[in-house]
N, C-alpha and C positions, 0 to 999 in steps of 0.2 A: 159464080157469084155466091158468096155467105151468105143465107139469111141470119139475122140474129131474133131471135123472138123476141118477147117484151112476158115479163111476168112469169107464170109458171109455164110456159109452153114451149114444146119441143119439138121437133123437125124431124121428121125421121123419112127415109130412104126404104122404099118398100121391097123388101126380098122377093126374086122370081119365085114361086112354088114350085117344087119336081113331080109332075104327076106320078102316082104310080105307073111301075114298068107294064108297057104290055096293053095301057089303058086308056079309052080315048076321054078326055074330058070336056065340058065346054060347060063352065061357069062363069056367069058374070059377078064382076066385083061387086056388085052392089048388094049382093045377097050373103057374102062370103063378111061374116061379121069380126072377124080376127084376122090378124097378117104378123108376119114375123119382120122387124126392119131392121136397119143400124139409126143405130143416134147418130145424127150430122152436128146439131148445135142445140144446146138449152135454153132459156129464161133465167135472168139473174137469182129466181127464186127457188129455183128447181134444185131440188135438195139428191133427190134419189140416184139420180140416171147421169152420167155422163158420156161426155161424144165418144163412138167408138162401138158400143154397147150395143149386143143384138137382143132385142127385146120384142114381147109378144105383146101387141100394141089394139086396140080395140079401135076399128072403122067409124063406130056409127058415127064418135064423137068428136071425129077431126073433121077437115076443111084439107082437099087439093090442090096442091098449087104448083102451075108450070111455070120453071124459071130450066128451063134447058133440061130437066127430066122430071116427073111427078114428083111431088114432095108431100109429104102427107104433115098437117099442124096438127098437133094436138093437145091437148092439156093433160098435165102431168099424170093427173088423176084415169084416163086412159089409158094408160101402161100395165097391163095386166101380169106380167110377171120377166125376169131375164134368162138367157138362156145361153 
């Protein structure tokens, strides 16, 4: 299923993280204030980012949503830089 956003908001696809080799981790997402995703689909307004795009995206200021695997909303202004 597409989401389409509405306005400047963006859907992005959350990158697994690779722990360090050798290292045991156990963070919970909520504390973890950045993630790296792909752009799934943008808001007609969204000037910067297009789908496709792996970008370093800022947690606190999205919204989760399960449509068959997490999707993280967030507004444009979230998008802390491309990579």
């Amino acid at each position: 299923m597409i989401v389409r956003p509405l306005g400047k908001f963006v859907v992005i696809r959350l990158l697994p993280e690779k722990p360090p080799s050798g290292a045991v981790q156990v963070v919970r997402l909520e504390k973890r204030p950045s993630g790296i995703g792909e752009v799934l689909s943008v808001g007609p307004h969204v000037r910067d980012v297009k789908p496709g795009m792996t970008v370093l995206v800022s947690r606190l200021q999205g919204m989760v949503i399960e449509i068959g695997e997490p999707l993280l909303v967030v507004p444009e202004s979230a998008i802390l830089g491309y990579l």
